[in-house]
C-alpha positions as CSV (number, residue, x, y, z in Angstrom):
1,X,83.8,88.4,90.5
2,X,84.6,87.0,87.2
3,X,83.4,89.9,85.1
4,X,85.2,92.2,87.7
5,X,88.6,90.2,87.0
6,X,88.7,89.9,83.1
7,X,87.8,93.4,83.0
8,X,91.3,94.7,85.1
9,X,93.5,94.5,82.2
10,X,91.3,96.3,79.8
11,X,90.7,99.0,82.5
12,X,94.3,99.2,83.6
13,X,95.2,99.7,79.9
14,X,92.8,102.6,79.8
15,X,94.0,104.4,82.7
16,X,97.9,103.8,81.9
17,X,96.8,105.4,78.1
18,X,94.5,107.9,79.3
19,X,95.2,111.9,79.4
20,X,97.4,113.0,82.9
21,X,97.9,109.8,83.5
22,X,100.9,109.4,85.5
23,X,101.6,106.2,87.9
24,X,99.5,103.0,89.4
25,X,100.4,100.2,91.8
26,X,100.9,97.2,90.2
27,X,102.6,93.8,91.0
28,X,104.4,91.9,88.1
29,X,100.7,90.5,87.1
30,X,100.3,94.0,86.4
31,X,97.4,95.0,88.6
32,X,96.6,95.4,92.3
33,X,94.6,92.8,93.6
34,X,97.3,90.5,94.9
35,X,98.6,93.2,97.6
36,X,97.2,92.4,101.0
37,X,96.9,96.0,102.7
38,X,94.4,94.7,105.3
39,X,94.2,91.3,107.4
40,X,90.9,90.9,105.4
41,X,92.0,88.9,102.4
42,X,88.6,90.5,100.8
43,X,89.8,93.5,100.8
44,X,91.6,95.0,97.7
45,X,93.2,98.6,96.9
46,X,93.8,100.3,93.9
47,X,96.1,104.0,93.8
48,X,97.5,105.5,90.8
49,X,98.7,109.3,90.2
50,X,97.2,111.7,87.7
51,X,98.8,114.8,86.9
52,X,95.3,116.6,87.4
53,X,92.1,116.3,88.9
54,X,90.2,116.7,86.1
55,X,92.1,114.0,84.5
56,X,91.5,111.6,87.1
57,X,87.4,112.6,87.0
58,X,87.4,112.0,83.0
59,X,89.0,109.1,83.2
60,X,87.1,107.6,86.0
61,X,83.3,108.9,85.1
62,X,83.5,109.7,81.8
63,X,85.3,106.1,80.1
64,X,85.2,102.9,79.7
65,X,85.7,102.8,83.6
66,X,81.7,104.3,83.5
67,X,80.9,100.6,83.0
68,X,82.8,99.1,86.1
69,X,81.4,102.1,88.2
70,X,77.7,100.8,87.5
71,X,78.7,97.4,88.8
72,X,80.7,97.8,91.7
73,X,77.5,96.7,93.8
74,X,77.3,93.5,92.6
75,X,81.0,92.8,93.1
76,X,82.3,95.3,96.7
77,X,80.3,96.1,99.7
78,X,79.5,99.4,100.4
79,X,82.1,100.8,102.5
80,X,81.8,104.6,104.2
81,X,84.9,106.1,103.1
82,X,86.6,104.1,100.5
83,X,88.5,107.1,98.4
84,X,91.0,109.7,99.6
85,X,92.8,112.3,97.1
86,X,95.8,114.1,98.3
87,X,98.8,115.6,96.8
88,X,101.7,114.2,96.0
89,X,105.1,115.8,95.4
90,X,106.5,115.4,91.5
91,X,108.9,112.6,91.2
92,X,107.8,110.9,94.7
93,X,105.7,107.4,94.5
94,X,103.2,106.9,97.1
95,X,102.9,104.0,99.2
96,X,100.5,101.4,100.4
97,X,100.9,102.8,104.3
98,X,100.4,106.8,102.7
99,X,97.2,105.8,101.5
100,X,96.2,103.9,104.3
101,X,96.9,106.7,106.8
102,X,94.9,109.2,104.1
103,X,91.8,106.8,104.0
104,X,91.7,106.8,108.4
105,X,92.1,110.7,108.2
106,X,89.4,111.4,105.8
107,X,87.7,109.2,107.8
108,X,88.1,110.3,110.9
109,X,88.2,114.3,110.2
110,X,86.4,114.9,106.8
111,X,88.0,116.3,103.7
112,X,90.8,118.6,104.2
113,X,94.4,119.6,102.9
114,X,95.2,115.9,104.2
115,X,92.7,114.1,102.3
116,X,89.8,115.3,100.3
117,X,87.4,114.2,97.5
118,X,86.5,114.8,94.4
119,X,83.2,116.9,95.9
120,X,85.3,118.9,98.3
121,X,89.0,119.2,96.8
122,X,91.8,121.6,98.4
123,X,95.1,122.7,96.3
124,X,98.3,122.9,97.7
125,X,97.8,126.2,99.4
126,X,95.1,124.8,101.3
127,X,92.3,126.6,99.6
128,X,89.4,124.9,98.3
129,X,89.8,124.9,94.3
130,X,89.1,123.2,91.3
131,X,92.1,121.4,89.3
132,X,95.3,120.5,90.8
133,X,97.6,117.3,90.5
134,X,95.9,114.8,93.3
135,X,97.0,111.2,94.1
136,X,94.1,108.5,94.7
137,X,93.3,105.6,96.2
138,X,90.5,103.1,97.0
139,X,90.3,100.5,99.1
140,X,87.2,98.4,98.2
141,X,85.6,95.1,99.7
């Protein structure tokens, strides 16, 4: 977990300087990883808000965060649903219970308006579309 933990801050710093960028959870150490969402102490969560899903997507698989992607084997489990997009109103801040709630209903019913993916998205209409502002969260172990 070493590599995982020195490389927060640098990846944190890309995300909060990257394109749409707009909000992340963070504690006063200025990540995530402290917040206990789950009884499982392993368990950690990350959420931030992105003014568009294509934002989120280059940020996430096209830099720097590419490298942590590649290793997430060696540091998480493999869990079955461990991202949920959804949208969020303009101005409002999501919370750790929202994202909770989004992760069981993907879960539980596949992607809808609810909660979606980044292979099946929904705008706020409810149609299946391609950009839109989004809000995301993993949970990861």
């Amino acid at each position: 977990m070493a590599d995982f933990v020195a490389g927060l801050e640098p990846i944190n710093a890309l995300a909060d300087g990257s394109p749409g960028f707009v909000w992340r959870l963070a504690t006063e150490d200025g990540d995530a990883t402290s917040i206990r969402a789950y009884d499982d102490d392993l368990m950690i969560i990350n959420m931030s808000v992105w003014e568009s899903i294509d934002d989120l997507a280059e940020f996430v698989y096209r830099s720097g965060h590419v490298a942590v992607m590649r290793r997430r084997r060696e540091w998480f489990e493999r869990m079955r649903v461990y991202l949920a997009l959804w949208w969020v109103p303009e101005g409002h801040t999501p919370t750790v219970a929202e994202a909770q709630e989004r992760l069981v209903h993907l879960e539980a019913h596949g992607p809808s308006p609810h909660a979606f993916t980044f292979k099946r998205r929904f705008a706020p209409d409810h149609s299946p579309e391609r950009a839109f502002d989004s809000m995301y969260c993993s949970a990861s172990r």
